[in-house]
PDB file of N, CA, C and O in Angstrom:
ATOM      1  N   UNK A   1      60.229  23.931 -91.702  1.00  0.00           N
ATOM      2  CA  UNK A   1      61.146  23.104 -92.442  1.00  0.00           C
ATOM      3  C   UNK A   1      62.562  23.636 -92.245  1.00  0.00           C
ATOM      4  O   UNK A   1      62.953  24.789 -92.428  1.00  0.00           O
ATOM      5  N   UNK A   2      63.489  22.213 -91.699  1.00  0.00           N
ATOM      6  CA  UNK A   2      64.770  23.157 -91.852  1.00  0.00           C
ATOM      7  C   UNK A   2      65.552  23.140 -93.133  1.00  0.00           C
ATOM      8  O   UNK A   2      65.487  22.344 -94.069  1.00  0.00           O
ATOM      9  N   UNK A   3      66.206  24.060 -92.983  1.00  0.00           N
ATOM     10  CA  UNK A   3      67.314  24.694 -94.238  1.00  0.00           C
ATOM     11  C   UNK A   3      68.452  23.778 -94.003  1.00  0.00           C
ATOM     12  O   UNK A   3      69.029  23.482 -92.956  1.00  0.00           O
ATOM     13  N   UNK A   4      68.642  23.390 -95.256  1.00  0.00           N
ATOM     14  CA  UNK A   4      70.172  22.572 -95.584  1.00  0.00           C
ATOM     15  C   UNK A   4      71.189  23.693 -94.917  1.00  0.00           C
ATOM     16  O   UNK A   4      71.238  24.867 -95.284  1.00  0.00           O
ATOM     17  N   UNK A   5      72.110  23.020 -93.710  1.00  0.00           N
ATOM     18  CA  UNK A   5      73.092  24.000 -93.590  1.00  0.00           C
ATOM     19  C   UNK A   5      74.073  24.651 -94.171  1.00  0.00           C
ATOM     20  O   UNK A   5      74.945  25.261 -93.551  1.00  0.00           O
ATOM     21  N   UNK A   6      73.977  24.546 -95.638  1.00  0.00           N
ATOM     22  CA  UNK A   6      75.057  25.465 -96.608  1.00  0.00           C
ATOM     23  C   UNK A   6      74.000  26.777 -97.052  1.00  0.00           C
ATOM     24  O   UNK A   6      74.305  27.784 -97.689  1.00  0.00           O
ATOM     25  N   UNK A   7      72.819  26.441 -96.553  1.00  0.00           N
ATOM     26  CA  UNK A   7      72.025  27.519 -96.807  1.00  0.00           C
ATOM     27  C   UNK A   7      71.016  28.539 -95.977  1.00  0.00           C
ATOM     28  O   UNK A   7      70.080  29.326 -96.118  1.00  0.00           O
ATOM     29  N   UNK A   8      72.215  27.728 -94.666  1.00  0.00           N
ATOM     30  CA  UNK A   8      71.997  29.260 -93.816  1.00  0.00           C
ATOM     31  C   UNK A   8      73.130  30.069 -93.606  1.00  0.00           C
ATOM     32  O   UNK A   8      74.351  29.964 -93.724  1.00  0.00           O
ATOM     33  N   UNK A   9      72.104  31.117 -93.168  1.00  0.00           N
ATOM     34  CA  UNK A   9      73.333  32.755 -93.520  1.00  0.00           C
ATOM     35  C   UNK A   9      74.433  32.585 -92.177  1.00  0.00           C
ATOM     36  O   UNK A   9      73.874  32.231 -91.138  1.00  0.00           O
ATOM     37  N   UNK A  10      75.506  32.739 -92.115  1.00  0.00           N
ATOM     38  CA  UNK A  10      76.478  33.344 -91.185  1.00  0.00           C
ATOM     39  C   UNK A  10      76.247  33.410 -89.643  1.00  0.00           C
ATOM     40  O   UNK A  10      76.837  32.871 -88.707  1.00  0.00           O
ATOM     41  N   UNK A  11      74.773  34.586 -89.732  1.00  0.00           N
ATOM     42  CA  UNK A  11      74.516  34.511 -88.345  1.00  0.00           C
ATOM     43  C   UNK A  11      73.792  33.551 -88.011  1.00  0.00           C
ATOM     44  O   UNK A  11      73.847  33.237 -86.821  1.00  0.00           O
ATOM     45  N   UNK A  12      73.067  32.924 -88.729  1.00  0.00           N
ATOM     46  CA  UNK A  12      72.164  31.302 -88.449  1.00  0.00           C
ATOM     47  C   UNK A  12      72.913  30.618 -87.725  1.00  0.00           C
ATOM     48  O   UNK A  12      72.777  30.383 -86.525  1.00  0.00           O
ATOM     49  N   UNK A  13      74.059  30.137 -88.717  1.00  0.00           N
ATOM     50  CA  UNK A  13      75.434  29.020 -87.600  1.00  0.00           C
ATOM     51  C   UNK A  13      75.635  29.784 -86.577  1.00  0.00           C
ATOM     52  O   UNK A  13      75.699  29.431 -85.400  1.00  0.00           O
ATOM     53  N   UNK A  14      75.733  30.810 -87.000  1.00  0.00           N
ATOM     54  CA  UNK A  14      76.121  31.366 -85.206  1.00  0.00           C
ATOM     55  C   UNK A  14      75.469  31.478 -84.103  1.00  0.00           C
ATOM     56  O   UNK A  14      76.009  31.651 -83.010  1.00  0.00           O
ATOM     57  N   UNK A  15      74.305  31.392 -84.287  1.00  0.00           N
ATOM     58  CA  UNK A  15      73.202  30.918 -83.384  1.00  0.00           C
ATOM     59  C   UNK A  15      73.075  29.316 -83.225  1.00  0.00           C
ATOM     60  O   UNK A  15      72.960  28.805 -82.111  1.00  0.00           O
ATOM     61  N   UNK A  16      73.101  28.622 -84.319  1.00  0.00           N
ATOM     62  CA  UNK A  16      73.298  27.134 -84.234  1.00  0.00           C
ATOM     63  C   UNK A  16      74.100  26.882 -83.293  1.00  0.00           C
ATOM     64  O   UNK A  16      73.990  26.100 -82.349  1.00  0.00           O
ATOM     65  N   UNK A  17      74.758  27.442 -83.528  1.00  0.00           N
ATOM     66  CA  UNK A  17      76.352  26.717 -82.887  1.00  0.00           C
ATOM     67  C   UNK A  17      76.099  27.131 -80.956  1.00  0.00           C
ATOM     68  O   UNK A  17      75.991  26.293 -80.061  1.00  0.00           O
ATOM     69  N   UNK A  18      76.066  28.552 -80.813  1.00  0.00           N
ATOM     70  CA  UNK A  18      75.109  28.714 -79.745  1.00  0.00           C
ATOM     71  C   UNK A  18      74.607  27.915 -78.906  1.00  0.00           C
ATOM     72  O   UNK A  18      75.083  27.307 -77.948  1.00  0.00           O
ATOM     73  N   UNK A  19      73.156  27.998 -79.555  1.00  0.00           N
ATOM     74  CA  UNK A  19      72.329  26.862 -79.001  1.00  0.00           C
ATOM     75  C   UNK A  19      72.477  25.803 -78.819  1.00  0.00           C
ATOM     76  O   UNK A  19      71.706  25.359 -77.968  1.00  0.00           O
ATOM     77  N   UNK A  20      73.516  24.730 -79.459  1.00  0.00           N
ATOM     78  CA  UNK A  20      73.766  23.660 -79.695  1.00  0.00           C
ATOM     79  C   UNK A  20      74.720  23.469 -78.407  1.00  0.00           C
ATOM     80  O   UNK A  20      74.907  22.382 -77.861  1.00  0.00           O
ATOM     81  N   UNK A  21      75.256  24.613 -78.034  1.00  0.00           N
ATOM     82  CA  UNK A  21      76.536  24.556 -77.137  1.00  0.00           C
ATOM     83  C   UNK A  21      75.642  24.340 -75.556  1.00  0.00           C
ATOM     84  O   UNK A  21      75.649  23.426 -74.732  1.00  0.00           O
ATOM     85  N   UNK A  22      74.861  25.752 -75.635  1.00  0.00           N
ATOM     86  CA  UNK A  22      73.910  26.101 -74.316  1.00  0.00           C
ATOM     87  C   UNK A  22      72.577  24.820 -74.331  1.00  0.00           C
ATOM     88  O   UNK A  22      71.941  24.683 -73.287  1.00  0.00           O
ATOM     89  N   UNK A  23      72.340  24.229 -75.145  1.00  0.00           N
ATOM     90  CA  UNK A  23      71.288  23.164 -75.121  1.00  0.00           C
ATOM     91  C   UNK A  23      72.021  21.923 -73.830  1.00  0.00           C
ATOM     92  O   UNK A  23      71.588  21.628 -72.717  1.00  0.00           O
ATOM     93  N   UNK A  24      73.320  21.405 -74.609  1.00  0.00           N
ATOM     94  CA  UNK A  24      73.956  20.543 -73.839  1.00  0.00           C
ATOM     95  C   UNK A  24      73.908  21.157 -72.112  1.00  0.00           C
ATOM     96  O   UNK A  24      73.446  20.504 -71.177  1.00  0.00           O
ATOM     97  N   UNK A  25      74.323  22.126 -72.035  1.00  0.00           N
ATOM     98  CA  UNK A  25      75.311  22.823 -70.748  1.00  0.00           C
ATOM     99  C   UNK A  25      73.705  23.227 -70.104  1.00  0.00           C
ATOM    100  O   UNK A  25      73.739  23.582 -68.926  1.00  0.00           O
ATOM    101  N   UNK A  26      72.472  23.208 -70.688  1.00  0.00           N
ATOM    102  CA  UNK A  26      71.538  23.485 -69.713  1.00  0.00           C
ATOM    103  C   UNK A  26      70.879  22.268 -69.551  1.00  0.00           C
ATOM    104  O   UNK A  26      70.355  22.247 -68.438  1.00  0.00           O
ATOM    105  N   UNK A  27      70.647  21.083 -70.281  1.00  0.00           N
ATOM    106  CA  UNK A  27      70.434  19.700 -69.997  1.00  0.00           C
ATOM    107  C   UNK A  27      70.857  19.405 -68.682  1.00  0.00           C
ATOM    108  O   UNK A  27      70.267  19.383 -67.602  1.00  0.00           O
ATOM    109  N   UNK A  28      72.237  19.141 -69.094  1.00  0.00           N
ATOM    110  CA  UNK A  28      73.048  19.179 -67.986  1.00  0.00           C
ATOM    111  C   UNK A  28      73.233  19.611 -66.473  1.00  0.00           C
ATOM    112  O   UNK A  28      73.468  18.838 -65.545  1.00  0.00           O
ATOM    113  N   UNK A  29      73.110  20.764 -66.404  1.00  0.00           N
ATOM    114  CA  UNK A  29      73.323  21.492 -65.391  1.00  0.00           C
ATOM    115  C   UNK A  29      72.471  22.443 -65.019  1.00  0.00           C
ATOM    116  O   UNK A  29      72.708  22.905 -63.903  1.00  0.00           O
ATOM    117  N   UNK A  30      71.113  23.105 -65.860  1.00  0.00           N
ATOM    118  CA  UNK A  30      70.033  23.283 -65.344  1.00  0.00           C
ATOM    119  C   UNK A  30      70.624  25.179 -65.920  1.00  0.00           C
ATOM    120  O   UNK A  30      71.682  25.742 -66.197  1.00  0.00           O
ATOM    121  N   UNK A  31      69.019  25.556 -65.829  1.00  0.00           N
ATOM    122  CA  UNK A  31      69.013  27.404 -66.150  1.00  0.00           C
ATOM    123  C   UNK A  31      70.477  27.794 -65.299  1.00  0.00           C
ATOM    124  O   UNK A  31      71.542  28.017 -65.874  1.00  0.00           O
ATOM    125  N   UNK A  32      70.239  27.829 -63.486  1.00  0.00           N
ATOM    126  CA  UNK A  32      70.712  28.467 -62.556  1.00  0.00           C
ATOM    127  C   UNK A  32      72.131  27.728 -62.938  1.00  0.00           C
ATOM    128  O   UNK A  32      73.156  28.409 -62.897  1.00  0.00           O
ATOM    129  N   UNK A  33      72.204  26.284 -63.323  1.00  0.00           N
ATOM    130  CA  UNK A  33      73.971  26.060 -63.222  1.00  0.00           C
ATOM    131  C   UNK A  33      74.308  26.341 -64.295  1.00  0.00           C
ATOM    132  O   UNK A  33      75.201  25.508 -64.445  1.00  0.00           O
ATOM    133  N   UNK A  34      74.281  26.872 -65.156  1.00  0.00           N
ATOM    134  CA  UNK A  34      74.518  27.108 -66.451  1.00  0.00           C
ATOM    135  C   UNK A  34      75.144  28.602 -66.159  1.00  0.00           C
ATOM    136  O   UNK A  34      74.407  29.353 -65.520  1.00  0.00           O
ATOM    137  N   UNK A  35      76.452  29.119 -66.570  1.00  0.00           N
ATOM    138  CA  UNK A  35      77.014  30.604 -67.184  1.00  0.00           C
ATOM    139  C   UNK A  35      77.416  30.328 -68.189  1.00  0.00           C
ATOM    140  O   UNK A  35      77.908  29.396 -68.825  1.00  0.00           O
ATOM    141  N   UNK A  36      76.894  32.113 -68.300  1.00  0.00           N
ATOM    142  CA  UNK A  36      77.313  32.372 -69.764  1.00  0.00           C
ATOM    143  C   UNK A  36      78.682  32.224 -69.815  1.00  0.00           C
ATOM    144  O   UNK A  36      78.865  32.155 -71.030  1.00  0.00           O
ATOM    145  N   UNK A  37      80.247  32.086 -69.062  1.00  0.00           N
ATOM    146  CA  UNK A  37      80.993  31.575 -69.269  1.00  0.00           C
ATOM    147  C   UNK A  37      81.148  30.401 -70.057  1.00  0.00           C
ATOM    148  O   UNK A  37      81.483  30.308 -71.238  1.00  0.00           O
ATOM    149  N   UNK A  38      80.898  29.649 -69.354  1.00  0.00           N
ATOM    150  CA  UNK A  38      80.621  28.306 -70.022  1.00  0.00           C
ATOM    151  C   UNK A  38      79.959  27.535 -71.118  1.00  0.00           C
ATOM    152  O   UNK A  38      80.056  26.436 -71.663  1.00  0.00           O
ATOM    153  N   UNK A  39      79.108  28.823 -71.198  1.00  0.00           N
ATOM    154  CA  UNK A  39      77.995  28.605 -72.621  1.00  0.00           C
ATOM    155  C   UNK A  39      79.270  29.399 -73.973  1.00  0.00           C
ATOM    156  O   UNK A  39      79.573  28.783 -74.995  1.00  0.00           O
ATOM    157  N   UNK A  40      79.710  30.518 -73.704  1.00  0.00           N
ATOM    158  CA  UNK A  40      80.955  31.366 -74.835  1.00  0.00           C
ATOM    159  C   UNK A  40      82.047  30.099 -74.631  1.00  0.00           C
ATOM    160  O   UNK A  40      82.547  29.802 -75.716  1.00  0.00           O
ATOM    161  N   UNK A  41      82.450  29.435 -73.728  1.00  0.00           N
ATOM    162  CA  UNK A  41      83.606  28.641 -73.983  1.00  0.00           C
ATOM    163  C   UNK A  41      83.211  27.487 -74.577  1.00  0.00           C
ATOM    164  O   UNK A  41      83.802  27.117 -75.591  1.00  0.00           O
ATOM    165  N   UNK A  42      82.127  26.719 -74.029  1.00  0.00           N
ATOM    166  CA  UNK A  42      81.515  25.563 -75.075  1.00  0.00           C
ATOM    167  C   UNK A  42      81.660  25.854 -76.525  1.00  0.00           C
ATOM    168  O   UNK A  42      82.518  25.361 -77.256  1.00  0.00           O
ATOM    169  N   UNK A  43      80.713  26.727 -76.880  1.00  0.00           N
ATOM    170  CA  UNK A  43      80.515  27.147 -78.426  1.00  0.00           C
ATOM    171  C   UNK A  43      81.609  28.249 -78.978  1.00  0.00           C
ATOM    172  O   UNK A  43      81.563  29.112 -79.855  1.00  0.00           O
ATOM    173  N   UNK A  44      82.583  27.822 -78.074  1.00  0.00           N
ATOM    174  CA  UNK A  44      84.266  28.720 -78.654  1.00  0.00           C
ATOM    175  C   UNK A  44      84.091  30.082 -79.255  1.00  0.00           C
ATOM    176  O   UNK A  44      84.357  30.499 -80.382  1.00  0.00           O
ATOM    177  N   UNK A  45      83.700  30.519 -78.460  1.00  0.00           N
ATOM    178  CA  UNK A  45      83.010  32.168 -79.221  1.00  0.00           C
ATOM    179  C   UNK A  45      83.278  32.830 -77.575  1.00  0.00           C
ATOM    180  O   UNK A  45      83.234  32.209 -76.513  1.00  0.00           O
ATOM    181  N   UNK A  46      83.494  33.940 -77.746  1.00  0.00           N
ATOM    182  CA  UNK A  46      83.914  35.157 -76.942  1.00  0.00           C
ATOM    183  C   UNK A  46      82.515  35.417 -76.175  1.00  0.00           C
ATOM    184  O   UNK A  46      81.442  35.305 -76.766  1.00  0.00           O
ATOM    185  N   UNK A  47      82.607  35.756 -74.884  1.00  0.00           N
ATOM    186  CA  UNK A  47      80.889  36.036 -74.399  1.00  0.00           C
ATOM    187  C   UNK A  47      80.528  37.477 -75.228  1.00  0.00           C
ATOM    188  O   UNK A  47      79.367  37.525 -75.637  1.00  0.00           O
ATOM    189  N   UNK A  48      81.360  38.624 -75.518  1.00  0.00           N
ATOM    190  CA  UNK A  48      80.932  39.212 -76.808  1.00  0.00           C
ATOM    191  C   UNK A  48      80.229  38.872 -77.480  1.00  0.00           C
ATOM    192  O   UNK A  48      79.029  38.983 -77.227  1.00  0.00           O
ATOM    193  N   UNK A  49      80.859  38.090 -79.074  1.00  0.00           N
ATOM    194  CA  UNK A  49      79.735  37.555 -79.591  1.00  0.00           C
ATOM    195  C   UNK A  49      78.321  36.769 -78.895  1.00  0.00           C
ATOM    196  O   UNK A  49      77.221  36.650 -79.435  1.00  0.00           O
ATOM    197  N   UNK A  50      78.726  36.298 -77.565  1.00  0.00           N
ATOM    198  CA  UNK A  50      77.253  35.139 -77.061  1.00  0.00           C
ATOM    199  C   UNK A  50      76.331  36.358 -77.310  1.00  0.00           C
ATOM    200  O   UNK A  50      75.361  36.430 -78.064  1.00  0.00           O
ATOM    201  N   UNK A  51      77.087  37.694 -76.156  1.00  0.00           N
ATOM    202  CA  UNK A  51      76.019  38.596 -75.886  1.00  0.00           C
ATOM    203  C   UNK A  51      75.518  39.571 -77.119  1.00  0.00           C
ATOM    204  O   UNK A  51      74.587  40.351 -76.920  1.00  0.00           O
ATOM    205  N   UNK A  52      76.098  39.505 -78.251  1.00  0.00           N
ATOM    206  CA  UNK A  52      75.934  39.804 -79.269  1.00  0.00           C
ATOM    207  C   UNK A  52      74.506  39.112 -80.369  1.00  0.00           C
ATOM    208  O   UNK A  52      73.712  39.741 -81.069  1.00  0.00           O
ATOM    209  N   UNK A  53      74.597  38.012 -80.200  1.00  0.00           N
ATOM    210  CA  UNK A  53      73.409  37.071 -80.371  1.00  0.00           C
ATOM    211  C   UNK A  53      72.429  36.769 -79.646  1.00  0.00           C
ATOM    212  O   UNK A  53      71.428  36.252 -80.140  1.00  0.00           O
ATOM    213  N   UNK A  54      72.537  37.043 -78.295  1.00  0.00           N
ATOM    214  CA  UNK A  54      71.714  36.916 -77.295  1.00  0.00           C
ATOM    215  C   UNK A  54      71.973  37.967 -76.168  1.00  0.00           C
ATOM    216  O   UNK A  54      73.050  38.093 -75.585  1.00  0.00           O
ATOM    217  N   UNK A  55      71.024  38.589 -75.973  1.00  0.00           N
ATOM    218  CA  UNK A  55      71.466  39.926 -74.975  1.00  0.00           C
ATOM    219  C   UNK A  55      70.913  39.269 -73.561  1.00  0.00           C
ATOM    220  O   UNK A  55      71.226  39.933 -72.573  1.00  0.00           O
ATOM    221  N   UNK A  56      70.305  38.327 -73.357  1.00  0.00           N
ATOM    222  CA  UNK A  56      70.686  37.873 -71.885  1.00  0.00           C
ATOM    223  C   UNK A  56      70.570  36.580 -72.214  1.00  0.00           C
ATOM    224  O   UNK A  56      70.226  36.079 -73.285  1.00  0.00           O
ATOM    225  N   UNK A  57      71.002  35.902 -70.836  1.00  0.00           N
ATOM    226  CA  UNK A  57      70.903  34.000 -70.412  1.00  0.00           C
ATOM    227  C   UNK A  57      69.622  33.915 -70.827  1.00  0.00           C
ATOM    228  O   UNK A  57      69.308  33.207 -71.783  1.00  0.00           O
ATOM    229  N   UNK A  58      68.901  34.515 -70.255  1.00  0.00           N
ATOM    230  CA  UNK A  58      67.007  33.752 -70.689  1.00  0.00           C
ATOM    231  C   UNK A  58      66.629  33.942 -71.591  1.00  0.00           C
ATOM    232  O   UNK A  58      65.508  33.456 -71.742  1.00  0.00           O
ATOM    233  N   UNK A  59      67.224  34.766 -72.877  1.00  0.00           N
ATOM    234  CA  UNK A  59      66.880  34.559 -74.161  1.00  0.00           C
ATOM    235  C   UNK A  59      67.197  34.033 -75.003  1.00  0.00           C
ATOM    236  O   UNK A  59      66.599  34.004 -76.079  1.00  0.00           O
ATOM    237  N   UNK A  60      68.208  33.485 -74.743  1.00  0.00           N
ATOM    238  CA  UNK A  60      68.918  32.179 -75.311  1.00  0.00           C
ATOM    239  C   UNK A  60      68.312  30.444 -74.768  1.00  0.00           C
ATOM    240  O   UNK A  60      68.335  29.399 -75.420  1.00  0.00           O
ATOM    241  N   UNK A  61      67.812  30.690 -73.367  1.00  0.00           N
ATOM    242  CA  UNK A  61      67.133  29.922 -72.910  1.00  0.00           C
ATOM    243  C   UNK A  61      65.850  29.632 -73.556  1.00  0.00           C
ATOM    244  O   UNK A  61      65.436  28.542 -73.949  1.00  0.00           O
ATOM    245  N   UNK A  62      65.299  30.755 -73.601  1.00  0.00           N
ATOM    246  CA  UNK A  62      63.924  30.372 -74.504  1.00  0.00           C
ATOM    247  C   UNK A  62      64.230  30.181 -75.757  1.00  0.00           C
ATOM    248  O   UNK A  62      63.279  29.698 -76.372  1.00  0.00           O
ATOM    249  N   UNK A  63      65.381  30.400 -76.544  1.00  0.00           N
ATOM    250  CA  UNK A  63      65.490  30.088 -77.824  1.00  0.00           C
ATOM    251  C   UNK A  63      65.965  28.104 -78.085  1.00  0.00           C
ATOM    252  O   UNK A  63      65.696  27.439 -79.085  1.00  0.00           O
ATOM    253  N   UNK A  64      66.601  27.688 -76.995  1.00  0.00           N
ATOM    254  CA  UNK A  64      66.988  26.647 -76.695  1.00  0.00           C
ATOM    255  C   UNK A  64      65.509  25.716 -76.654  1.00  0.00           C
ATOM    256  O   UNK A  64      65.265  24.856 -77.500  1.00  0.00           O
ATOM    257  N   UNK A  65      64.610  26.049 -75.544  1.00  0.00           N
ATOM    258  CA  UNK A  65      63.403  25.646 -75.321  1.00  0.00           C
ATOM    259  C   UNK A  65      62.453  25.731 -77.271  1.00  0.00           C
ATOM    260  O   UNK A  65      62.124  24.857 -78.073  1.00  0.00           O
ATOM    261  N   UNK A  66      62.382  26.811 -77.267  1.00  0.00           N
ATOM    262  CA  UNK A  66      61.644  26.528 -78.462  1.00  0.00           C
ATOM    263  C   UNK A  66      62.373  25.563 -79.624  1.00  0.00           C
ATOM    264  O   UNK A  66      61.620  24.740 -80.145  1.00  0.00           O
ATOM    265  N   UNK A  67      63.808  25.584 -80.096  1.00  0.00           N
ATOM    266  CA  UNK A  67      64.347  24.698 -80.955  1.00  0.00           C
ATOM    267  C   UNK A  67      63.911  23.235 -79.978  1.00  0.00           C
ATOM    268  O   UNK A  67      63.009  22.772 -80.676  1.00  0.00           O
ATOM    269  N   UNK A  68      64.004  22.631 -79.215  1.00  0.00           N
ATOM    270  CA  UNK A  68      63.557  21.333 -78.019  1.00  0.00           C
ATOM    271  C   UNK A  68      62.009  21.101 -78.868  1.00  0.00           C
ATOM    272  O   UNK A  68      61.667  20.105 -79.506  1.00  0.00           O
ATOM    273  N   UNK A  69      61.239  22.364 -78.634  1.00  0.00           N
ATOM    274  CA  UNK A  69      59.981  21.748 -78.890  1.00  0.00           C
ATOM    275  C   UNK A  69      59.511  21.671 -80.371  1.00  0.00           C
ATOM    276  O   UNK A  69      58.692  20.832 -80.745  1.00  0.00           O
ATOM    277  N   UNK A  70      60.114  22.659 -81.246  1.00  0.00           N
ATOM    278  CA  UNK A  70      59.941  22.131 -82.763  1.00  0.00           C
ATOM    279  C   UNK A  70      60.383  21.231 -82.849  1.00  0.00           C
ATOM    280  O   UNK A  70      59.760  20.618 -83.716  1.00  0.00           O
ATOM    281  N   UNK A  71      61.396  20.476 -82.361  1.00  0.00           N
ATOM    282  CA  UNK A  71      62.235  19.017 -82.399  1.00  0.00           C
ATOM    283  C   UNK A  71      60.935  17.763 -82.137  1.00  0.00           C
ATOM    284  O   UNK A  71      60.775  16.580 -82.439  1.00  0.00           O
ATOM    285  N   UNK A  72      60.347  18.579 -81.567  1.00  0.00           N
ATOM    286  CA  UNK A  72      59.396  17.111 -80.695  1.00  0.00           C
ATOM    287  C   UNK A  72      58.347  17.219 -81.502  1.00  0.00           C
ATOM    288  O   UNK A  72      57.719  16.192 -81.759  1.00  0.00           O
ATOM    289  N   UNK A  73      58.026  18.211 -81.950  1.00  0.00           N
ATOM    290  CA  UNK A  73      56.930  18.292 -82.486  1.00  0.00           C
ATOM    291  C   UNK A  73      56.876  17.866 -84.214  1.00  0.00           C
ATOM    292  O   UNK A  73      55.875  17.651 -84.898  1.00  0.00           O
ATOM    293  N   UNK A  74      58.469  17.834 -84.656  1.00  0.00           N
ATOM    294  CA  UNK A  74      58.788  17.821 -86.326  1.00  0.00           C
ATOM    295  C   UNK A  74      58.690  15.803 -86.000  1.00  0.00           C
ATOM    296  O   UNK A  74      58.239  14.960 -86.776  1.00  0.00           O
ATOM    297  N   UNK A  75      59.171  15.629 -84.886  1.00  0.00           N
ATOM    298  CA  UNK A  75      59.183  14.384 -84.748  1.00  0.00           C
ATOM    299  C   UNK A  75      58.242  13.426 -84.625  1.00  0.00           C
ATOM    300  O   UNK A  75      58.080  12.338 -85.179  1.00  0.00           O
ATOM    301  N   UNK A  76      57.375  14.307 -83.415  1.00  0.00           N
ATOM    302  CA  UNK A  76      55.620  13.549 -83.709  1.00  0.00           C
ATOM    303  C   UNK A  76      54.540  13.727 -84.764  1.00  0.00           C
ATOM    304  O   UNK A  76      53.346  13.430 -84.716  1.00  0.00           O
ATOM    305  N   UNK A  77      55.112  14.171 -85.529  1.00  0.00           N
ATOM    306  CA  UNK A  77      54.427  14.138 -87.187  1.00  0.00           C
ATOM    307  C   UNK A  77      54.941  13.476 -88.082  1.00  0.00           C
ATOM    308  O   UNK A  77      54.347  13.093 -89.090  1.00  0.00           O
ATOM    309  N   UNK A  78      56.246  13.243 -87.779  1.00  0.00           N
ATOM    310  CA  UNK A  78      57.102  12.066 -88.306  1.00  0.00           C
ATOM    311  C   UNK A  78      56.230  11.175 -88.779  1.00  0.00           C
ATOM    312  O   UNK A  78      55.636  10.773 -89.779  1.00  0.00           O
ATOM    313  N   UNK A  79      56.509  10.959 -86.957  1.00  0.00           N
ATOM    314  CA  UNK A  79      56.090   9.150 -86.174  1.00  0.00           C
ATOM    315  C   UNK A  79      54.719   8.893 -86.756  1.00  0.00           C
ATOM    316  O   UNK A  79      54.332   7.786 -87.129  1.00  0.00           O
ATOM    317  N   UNK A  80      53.907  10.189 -86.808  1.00  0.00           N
ATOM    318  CA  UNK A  80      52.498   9.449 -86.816  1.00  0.00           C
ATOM    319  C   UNK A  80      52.002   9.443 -87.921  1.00  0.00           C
ATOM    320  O   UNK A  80      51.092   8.616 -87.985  1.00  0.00           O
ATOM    321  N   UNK A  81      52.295  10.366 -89.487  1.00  0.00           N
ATOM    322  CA  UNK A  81      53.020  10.022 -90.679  1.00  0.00           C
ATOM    323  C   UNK A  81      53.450   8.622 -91.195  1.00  0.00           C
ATOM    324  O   UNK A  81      53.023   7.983 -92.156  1.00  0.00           O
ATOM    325  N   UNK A  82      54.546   8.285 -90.165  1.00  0.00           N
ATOM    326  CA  UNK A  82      55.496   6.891 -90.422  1.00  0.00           C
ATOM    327  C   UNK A  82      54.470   5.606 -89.854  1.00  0.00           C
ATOM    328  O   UNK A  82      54.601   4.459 -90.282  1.00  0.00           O
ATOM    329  N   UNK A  83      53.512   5.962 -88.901  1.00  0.00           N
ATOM    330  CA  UNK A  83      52.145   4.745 -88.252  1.00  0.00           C
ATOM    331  C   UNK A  83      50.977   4.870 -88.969  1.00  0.00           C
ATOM    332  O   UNK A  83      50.217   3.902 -88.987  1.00  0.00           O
ATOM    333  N   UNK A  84      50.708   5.799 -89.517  1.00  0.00           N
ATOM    334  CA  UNK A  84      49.687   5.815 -90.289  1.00  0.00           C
ATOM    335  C   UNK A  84      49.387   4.241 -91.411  1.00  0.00           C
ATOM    336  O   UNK A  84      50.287   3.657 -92.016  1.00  0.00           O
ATOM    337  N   UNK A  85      48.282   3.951 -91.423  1.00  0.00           N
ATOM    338  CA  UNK A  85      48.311   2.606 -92.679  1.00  0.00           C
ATOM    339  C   UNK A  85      47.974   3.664 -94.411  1.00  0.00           C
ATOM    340  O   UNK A  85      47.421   4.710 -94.750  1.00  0.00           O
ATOM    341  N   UNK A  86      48.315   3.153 -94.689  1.00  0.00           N
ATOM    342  CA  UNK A  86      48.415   3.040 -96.198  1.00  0.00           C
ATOM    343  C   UNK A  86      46.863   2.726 -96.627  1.00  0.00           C
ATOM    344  O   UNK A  86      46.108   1.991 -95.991  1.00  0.00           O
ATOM    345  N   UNK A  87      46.469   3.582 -98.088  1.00  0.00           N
ATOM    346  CA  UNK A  87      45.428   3.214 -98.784  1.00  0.00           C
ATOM    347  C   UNK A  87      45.328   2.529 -99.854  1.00  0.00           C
ATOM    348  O   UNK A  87      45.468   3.127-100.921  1.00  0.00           O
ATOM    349  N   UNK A  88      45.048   1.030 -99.854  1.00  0.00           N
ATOM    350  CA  UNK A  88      45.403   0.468-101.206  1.00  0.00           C
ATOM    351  C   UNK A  88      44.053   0.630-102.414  1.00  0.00           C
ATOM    352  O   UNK A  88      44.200   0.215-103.564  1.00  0.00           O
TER     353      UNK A  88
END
């Protein structure tokens, strides 16, 4: 379940924000076209902090990948939740 964002801590957004940045920029342009340049300038943060939150590209990668698949997965319980019939 996610947390209302006033009620995550500091470093949460800062990973949000992160991922949210490197999600786009690896869609996009794939593991290999993707730098961490570009991932610290997207999400306006210093590659310091990136590497501070993430000590390499592929662990941010897999953190990207796993937020993707809780997404799909919060979604196909949704859907099939939301198709289900009703018991009168």
């Amino acid at each position: 379940m996610d947390l209302p964002r006033e009620d995550l801590t500091r470093a949460e957004k800062k990973r949000a924000q992160i991922r949210t940045a490197a999600k786009a920029l690896f869609l996009q342009s794939g593991f290999q076209g993707t730098s961490t340049d570009a991932i610290a300038a997207a999400a306006s943060i210093s590659k310091e902090t990136l590497y501070r939150y993430y000590a390499r590209k592929e662990d941010l990668f897999i953190d990207v990948v796993r937020s993707l698949t809780t997404e799909r997965l919060k979604l196909s319980q949704w859907t099939e939740r939301s198709t289900k019939p009703t018991s009168e």
